[in-house]
C-alpha positions as a Markdown table, in Angstrom:
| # | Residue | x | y | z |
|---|---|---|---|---|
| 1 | Unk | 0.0 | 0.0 | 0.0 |
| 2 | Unk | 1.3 | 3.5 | -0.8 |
| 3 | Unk | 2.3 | 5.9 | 1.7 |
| 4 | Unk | -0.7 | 8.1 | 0.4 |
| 5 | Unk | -3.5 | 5.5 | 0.4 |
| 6 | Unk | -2.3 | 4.6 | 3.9 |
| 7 | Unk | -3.3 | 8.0 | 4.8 |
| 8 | Unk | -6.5 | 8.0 | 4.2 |
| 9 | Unk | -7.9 | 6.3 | 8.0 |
| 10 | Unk | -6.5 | 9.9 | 8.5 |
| 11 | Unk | -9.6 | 11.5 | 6.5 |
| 12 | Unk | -12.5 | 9.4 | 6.5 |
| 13 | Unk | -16.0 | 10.5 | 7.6 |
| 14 | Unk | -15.9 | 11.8 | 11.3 |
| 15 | Unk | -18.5 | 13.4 | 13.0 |
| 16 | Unk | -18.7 | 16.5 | 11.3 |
| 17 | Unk | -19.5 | 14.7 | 7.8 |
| 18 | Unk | -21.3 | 11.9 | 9.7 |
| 19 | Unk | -23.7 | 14.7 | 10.8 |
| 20 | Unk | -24.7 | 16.5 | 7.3 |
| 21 | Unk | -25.2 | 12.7 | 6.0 |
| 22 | Unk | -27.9 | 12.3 | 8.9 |
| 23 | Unk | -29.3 | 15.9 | 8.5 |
| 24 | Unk | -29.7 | 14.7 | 4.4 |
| 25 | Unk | -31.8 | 12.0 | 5.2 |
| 26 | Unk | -33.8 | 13.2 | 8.2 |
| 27 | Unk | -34.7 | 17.3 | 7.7 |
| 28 | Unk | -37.0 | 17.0 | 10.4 |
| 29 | Unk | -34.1 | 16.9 | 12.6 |
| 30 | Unk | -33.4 | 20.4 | 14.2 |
| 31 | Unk | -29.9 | 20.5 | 13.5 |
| 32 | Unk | -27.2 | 22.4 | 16.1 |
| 33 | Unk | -24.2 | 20.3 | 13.8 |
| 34 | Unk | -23.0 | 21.4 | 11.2 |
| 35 | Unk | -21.5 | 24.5 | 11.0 |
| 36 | Unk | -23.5 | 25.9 | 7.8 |
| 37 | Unk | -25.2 | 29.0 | 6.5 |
| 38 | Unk | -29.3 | 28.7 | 7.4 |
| 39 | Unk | -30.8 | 28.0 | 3.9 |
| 40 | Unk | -32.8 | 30.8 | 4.1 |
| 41 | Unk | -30.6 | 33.1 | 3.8 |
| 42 | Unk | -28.8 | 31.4 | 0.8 |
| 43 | Unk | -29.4 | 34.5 | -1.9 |
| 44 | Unk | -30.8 | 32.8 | -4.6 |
| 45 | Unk | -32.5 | 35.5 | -6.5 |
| 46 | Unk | -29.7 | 37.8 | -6.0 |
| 47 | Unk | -26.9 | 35.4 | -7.3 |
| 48 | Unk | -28.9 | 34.9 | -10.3 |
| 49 | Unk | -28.9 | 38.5 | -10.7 |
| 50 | Unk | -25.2 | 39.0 | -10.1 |
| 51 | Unk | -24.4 | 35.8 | -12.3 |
| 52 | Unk | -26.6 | 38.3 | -15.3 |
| 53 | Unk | -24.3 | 41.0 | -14.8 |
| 54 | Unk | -21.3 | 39.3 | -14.7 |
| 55 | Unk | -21.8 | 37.6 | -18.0 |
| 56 | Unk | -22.9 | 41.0 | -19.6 |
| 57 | Unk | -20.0 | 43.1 | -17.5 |
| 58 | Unk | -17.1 | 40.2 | -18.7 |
| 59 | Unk | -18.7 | 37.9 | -21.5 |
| 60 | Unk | -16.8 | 34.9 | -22.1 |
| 61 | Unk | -13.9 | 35.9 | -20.0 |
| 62 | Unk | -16.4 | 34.9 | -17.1 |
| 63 | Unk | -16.2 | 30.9 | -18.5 |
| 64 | Unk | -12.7 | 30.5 | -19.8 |
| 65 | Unk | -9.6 | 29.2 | -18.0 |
| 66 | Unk | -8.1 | 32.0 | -16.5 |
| 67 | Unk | -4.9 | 33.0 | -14.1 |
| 68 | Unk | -4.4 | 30.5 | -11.6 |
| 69 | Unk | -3.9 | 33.5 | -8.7 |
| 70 | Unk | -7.0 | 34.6 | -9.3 |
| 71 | Unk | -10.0 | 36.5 | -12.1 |
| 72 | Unk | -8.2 | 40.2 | -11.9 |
| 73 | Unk | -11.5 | 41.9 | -10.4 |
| 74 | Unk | -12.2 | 39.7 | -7.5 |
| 75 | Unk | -8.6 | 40.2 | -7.0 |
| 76 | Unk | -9.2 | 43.7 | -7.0 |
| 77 | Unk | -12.3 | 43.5 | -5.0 |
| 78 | Unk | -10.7 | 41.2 | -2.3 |
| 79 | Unk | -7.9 | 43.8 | -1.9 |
| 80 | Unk | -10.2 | 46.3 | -1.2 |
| 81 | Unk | -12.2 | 43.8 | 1.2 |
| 82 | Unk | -9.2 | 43.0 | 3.4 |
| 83 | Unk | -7.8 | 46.9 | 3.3 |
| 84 | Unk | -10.9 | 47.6 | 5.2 |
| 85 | Unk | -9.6 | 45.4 | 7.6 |
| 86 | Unk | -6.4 | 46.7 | 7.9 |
| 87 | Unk | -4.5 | 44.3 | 6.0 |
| 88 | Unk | -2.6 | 46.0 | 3.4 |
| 89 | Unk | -1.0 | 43.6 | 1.6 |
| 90 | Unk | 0.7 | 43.7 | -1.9 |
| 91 | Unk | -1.6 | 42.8 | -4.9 |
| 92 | Unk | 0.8 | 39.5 | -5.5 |
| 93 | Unk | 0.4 | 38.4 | -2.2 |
| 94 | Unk | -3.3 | 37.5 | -3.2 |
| 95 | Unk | -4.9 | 34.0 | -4.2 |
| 96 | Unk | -8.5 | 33.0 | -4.9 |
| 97 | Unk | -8.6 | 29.4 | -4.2 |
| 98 | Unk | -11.6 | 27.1 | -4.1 |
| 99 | Unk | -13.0 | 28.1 | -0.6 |
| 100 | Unk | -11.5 | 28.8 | 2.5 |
| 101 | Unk | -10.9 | 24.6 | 3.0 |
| 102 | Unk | -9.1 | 25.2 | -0.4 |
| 103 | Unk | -7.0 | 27.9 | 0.3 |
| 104 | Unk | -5.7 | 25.7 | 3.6 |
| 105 | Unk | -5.3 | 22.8 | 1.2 |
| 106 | Unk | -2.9 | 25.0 | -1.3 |
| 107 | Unk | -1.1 | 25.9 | 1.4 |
| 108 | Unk | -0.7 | 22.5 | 3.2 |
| 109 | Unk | 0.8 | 21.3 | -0.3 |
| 110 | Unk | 3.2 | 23.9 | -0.5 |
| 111 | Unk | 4.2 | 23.2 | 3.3 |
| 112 | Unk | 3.6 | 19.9 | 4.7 |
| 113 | Unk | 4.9 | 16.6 | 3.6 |
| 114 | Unk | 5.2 | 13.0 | 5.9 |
| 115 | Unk | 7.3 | 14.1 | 9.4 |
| 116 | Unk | 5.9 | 17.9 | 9.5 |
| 117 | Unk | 4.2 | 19.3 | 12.6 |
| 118 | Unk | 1.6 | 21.4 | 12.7 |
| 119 | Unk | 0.5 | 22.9 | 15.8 |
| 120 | Unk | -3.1 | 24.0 | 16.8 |
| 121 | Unk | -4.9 | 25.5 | 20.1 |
| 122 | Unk | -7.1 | 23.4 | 22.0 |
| 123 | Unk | -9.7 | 22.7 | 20.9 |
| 124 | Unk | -9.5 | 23.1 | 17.4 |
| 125 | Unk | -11.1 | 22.8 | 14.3 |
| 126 | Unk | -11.6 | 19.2 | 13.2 |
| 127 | Unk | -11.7 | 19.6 | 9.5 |
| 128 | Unk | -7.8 | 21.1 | 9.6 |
| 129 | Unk | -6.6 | 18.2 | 11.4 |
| 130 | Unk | -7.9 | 15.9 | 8.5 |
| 131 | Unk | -6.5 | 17.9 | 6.1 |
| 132 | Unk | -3.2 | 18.2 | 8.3 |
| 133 | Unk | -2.8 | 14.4 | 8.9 |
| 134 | Unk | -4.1 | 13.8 | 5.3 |
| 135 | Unk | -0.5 | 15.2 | 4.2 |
| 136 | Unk | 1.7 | 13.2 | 6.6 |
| 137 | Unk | 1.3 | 15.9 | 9.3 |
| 138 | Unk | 2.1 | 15.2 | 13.1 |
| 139 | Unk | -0.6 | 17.6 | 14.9 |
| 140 | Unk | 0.6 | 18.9 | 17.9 |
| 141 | Unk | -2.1 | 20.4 | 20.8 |
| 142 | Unk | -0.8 | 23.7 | 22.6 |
| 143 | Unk | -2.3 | 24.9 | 25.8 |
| 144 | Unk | -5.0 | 26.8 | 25.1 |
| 145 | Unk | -7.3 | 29.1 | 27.6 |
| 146 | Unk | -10.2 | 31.2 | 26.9 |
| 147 | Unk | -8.3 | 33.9 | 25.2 |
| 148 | Unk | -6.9 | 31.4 | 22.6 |
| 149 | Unk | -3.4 | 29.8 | 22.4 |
| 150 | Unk | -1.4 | 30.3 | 25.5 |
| 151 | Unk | 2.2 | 32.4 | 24.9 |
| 152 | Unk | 4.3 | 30.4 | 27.3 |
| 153 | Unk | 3.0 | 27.2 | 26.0 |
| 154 | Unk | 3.4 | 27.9 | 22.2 |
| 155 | Unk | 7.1 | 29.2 | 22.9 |
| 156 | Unk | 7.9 | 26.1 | 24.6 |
| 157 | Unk | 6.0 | 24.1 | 21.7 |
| 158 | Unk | 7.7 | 25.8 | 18.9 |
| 159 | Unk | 11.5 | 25.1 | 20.8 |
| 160 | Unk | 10.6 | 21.5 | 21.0 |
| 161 | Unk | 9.0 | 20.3 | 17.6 |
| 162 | Unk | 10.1 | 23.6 | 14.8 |
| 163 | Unk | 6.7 | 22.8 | 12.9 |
| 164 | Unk | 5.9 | 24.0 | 9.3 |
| 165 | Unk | 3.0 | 26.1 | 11.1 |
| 166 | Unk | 0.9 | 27.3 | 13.6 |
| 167 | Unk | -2.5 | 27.0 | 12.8 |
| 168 | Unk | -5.3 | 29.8 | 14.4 |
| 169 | Unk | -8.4 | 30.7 | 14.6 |
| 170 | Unk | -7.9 | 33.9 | 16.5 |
| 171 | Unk | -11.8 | 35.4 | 15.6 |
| 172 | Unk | -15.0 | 33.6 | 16.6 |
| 173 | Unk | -12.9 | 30.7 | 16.8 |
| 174 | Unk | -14.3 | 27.4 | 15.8 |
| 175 | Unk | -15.7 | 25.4 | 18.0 |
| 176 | Unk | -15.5 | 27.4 | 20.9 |
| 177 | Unk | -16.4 | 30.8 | 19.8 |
| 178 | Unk | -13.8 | 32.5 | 21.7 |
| 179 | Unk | -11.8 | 35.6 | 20.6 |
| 180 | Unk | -8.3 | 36.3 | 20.8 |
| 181 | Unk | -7.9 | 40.2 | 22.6 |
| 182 | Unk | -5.5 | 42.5 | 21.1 |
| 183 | Unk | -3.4 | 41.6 | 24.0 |
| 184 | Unk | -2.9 | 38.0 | 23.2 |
| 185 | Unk | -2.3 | 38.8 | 19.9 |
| 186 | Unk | 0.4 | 41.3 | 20.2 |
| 187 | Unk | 2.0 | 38.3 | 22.4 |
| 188 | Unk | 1.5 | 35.1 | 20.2 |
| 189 | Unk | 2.9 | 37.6 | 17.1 |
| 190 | Unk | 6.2 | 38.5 | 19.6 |
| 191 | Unk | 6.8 | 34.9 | 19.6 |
| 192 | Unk | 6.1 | 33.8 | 16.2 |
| 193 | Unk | 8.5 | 36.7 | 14.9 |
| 194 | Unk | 10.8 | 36.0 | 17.8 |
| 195 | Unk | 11.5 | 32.3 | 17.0 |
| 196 | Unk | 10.5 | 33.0 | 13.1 |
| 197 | Unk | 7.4 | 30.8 | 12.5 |
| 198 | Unk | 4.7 | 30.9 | 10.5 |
| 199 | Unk | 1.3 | 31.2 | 11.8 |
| 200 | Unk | -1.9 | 30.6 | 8.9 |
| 201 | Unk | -4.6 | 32.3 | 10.4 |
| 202 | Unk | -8.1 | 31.1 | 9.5 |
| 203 | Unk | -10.5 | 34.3 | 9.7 |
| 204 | Unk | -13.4 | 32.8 | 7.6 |
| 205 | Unk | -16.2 | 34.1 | 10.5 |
| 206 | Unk | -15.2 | 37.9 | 11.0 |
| 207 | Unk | -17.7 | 39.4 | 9.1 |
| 208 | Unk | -20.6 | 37.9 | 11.3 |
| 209 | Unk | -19.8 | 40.0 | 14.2 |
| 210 | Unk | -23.5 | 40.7 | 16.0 |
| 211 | Unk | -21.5 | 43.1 | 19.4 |
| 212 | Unk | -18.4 | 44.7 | 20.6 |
| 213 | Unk | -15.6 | 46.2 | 18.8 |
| 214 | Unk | -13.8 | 44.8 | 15.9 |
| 215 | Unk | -9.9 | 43.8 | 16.4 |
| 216 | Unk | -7.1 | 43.7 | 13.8 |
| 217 | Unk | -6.3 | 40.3 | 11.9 |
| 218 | Unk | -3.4 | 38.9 | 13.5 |
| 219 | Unk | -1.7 | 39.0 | 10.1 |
| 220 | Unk | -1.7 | 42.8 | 10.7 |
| 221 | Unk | 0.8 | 42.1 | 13.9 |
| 222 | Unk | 3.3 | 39.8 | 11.8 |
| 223 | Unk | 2.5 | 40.2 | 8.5 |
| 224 | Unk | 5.5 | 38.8 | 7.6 |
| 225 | Unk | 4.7 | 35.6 | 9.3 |
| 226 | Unk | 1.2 | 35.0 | 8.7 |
| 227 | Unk | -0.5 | 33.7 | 5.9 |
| 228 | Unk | -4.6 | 34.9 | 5.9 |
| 229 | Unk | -7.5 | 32.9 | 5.2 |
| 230 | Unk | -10.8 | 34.1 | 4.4 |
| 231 | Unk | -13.8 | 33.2 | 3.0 |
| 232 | Unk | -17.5 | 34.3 | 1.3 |
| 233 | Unk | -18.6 | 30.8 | 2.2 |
| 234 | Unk | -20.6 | 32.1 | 5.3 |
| 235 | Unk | -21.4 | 35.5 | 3.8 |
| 236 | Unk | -22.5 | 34.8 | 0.4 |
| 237 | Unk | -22.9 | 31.2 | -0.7 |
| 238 | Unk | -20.6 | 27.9 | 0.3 |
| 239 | Unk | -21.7 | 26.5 | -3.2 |
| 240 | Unk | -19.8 | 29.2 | -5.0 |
| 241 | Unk | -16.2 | 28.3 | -3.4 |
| 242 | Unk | -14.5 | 31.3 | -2.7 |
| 243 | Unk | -11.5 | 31.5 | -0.7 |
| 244 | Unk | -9.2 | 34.6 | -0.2 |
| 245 | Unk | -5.6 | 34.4 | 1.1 |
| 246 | Unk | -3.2 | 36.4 | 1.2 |
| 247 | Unk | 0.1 | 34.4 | 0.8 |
| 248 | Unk | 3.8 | 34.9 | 2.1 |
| 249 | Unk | 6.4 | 35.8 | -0.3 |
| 250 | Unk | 7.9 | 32.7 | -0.4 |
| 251 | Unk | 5.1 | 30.9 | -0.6 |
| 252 | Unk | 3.5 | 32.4 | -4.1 |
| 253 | Unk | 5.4 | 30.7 | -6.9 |
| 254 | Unk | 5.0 | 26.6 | -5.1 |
| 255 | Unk | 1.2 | 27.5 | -4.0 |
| 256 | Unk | 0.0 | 28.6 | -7.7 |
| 257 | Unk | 2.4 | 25.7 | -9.2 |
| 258 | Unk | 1.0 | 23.2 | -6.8 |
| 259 | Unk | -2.8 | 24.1 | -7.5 |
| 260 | Unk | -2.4 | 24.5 | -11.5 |
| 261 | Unk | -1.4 | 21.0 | -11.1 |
| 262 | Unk | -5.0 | 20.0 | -8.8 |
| 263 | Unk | -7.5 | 22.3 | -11.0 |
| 264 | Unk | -5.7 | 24.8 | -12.8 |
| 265 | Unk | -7.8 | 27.9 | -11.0 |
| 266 | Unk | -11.1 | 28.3 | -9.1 |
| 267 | Unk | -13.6 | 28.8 | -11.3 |
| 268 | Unk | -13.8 | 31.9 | -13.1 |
| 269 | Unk | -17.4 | 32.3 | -13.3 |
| 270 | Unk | -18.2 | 31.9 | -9.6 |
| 271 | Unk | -15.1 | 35.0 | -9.1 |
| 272 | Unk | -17.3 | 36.9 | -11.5 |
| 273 | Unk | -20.3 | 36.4 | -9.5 |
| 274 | Unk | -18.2 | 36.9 | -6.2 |
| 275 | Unk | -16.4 | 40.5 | -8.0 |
| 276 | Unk | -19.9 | 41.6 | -8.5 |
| 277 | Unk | -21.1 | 40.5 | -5.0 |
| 278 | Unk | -18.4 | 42.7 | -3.4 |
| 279 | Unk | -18.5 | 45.6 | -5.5 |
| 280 | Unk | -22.1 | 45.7 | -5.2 |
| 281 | Unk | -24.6 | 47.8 | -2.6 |
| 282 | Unk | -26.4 | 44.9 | -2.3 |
| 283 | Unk | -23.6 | 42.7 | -0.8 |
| 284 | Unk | -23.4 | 45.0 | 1.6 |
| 285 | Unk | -27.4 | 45.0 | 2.5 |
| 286 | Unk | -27.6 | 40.9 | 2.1 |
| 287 | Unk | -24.2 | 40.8 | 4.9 |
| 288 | Unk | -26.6 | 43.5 | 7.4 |
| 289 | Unk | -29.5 | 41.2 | 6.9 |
| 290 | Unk | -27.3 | 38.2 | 7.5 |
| 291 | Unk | -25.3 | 39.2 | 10.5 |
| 292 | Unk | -29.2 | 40.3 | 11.9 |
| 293 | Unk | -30.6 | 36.9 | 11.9 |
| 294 | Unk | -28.1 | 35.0 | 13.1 |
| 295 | Unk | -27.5 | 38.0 | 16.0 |
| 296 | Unk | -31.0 | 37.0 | 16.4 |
| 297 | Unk | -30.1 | 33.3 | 17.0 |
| 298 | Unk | -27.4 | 33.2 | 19.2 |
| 299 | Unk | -29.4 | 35.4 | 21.5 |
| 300 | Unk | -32.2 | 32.9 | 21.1 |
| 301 | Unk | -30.0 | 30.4 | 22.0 |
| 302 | Unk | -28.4 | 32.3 | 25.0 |
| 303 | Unk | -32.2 | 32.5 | 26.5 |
| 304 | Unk | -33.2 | 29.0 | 26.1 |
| 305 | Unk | -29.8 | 27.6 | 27.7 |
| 306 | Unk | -30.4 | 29.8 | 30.6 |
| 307 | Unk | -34.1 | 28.9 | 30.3 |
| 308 | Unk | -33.9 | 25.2 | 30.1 |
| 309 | Unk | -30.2 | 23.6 | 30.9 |
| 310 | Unk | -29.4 | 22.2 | 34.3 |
| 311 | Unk | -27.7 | 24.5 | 36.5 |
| 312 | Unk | -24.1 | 22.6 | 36.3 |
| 313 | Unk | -24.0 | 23.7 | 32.8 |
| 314 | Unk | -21.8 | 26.4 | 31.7 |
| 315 | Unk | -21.4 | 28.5 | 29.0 |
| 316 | Unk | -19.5 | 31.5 | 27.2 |
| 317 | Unk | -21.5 | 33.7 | 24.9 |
| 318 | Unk | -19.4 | 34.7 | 21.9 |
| 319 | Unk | -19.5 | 38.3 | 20.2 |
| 320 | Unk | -19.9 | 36.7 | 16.7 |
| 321 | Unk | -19.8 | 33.1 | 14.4 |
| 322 | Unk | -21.8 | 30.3 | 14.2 |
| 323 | Unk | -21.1 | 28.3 | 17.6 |
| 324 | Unk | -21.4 | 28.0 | 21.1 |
| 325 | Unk | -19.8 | 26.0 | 23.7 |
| 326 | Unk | -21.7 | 24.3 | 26.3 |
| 327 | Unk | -19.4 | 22.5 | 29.3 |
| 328 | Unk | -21.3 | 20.5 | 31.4 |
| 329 | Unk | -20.2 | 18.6 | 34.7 |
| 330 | Unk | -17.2 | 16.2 | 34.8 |
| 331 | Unk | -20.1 | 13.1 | 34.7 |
| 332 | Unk | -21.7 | 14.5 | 31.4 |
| 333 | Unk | -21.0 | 12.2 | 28.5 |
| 334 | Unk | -21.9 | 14.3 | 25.3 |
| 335 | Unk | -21.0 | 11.0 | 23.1 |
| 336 | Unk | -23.4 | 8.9 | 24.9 |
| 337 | Unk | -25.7 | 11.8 | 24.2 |
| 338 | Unk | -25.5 | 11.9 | 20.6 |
| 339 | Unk | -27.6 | 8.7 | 19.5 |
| 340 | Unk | -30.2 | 9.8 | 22.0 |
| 341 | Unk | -30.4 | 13.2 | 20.4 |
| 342 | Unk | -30.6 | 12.3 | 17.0 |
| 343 | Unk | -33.7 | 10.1 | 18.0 |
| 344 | Unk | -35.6 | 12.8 | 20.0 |
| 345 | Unk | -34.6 | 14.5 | 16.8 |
| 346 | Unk | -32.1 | 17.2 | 17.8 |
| 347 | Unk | -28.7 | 17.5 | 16.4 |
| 348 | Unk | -25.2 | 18.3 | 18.1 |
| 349 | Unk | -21.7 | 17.9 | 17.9 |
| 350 | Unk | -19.3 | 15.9 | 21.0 |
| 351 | Unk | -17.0 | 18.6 | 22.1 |
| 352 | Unk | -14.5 | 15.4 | 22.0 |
| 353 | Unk | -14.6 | 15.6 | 18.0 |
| 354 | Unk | -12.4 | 18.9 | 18.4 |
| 355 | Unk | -9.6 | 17.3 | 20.4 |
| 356 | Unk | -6.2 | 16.0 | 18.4 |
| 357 | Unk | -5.9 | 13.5 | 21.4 |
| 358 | Unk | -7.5 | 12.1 | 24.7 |
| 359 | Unk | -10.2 | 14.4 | 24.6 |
| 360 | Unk | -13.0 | 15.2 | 27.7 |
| 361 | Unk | -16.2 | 13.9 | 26.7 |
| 362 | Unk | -18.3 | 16.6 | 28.7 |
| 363 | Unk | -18.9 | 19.0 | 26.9 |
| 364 | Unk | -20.7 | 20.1 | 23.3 |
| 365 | Unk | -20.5 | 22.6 | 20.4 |
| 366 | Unk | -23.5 | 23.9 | 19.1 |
| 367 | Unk | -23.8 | 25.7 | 16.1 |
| 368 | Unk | -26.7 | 28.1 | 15.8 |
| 369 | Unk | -26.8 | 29.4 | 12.2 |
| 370 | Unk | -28.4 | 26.8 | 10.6 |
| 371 | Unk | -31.5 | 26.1 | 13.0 |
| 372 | Unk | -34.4 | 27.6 | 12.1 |
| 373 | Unk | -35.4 | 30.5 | 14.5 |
| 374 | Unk | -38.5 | 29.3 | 15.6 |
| 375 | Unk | -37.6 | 25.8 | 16.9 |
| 376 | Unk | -34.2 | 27.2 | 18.7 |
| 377 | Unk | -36.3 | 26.9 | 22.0 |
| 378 | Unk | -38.0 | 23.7 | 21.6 |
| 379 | Unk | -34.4 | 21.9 | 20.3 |
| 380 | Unk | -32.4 | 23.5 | 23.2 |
| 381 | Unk | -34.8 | 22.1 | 26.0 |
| 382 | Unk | -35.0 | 18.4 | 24.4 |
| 383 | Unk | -31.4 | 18.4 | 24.6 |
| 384 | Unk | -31.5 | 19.9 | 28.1 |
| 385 | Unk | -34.2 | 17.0 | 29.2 |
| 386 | Unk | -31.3 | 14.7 | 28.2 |
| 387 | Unk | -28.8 | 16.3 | 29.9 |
| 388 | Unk | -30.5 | 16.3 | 33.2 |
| 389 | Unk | -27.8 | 13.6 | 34.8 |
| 390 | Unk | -29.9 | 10.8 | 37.0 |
């Protein structure tokens, strides 16, 4: 057996993929899984109206092969899109890659081969580690806290294992919702540049801030040791595939080799439709009505845990995303939970499915966006029935 196909016990389904296969065949289910846009908010009409102008703004330009860094207006869009975020980066520095999952991927070729280590906070997202391990990575947990990765910890990780990159998810982070203060930024950045790592930083929530004040990327404190990821998967449309990053200088020529080789470029039509999207009034009103309804949620949510959950039940609310984590006493067992969920027909996710290692099996991430408004409530207080310990 190759070294390749012996990789892939690394990738098969987990829970996160074992979930939207259950939510397929049962949509009665009212789903707190997967973290995915609510359908109802997926703009049909207004695609189809963007997908009209691009054709007559580009003509065929919008369905040929094009540059594999990028279709020249979304690259000119995305740069203004990340100025307003304060990262100024160079024009060359930027790639449109097949979603934000895609832009990782790019990267991962470029970076990782059999023996690299990659570390992440703890938890982390469970989708990276696939595609981590998928590539002969060693993933490597760092102390993590409620402010994100711990300084200490990651300068004593980065001494003992030099890995190919740190991988963070400093904003809204996923699973946990937690965000990374200014504070903790500034210090994670003094050691990255300090023992001259690379950190990719996975930003793909930002725009769905609902309260408080909005902090710089951490690319903008070591820019020169950061590669961004972003996304209009959450904003716009995941079916469309549209990935930002803004890549390091040594890191443009193998990424844009290594992806002509996989599909040549994302596809040119869907960065037509995105250019339009984000040059557009209308992008702008479709994010305000976006980042309304699920503020709308999460506070939804917020009142039915308090309403309905056992005391011994904790929880942090976060200022923006699609999840919430729920920690429950050290007898909880969310696994156990799960089957009886999904036949009361609620849907969660183990908090254990975040973990690279031994994981703690008490506690749960629930993702809000997706579950329709009105049956937040009643899905909150079947799942707090079965939490009720004996």
């Amino acid at each position: 057996m190759s070294s390749a196909l012996g990789r892939v016990a690394e990738v098969r389904s987990g829970p996160i993929d074992d979930a939207f296969a259950t939510l397929v065949r049962r949509p009665d289910v009212i789903s707190f899984a997967v973290g995915a846009p609510d359908p109802a908010l997926l703009p049909g009409d207004l695609i189809a109206s963007l997908a009209a102008d691009a054709i007559a703004k580009y003509g065929s330009a919008a369905l040929q092969y094009g540059l594999t860094q990028g279709f020249p207006p979304l690259l000119d869009q995305a740069g203004i899109l990340l100025s307003n975020r304060g990262i100024g980066c160079r024009p060359e520095q930027l790639h449109i890659a097949t979603g934000g999952s895609g832009a990782l991927h790019n990267v991962c070729m470029a970076l990782l081969a059999p023996g690299s280590v990659v570390l992440v906070e703890t938890p982390t997202y469970g989708p990276a580690v696939k595609v981590f391990r998928s590539h002969g990575a060693t993933v490597v947990a760092v102390e993590s806290d409620d402010r994100g990765i711990m300084p200490d910890a990651l300068d004593v990780a980065l001494a003992q294992h030099d890995p190919a990159f740190v991988y963070l998810l400093p904003t809204f982070q996923n699973p946990t919702g937690r965000t990374m203060p200014t504070r903790r930024r500034e210090q994670i950045a003094e050691v990255i540049t300090r023992r001259g790592a690379l950190v990719v930083e996975d930003d793909v929530y930002v725009d769905l801030r609902y309260w408080g004040e909005s902090l710089p990327a951490f690319w903008s404190f070591a820019p020169e040791h950061t590669v961004y990821i972003t996304s209009l998967s959450k904003t716009l449309a995941p079916a469309l595939r549209i990935g930002i990053a803004v890549l390091t200088d040594n890191l443009r020529e193998p990424v844009f080799a290594l992806k002509q080789g996989i599909d040549m470029q994302t596809s040119a039509f869907n960065q037509a439709i995105a250019a339009e999207f984000l040059a557009s009034p209308v992008g702008s009103a479709h994010l305000e009505r976006v980042v309304a309804a699920y503020a709308a949620k999460l506070d939804t949510v917020v009142t039915a845990l308090a309403k309905h959950f056992p005391a011994e039940f904790t929880w942090t609310v976060p200022d923006g995303g699609m999840f919430l984590w729920v920690d429950g006493p050290a007898g909880f067992d969310a696994d156990a939970l799960l089957g009886p969920a999904l036949e009361s027909g609620v849907a969660f996710l183990p908090g254990s499915a975040f973990f690279t290692d031994a994981a703690p099996r008490n506690a749960m991430r629930l993702s809000f966006a997706g579950a329709p408004l009105g049956e937040i409530d009643r899905g909150i207080a079947v799942l707090a029935r079965l939490c009720e310990l004996p």
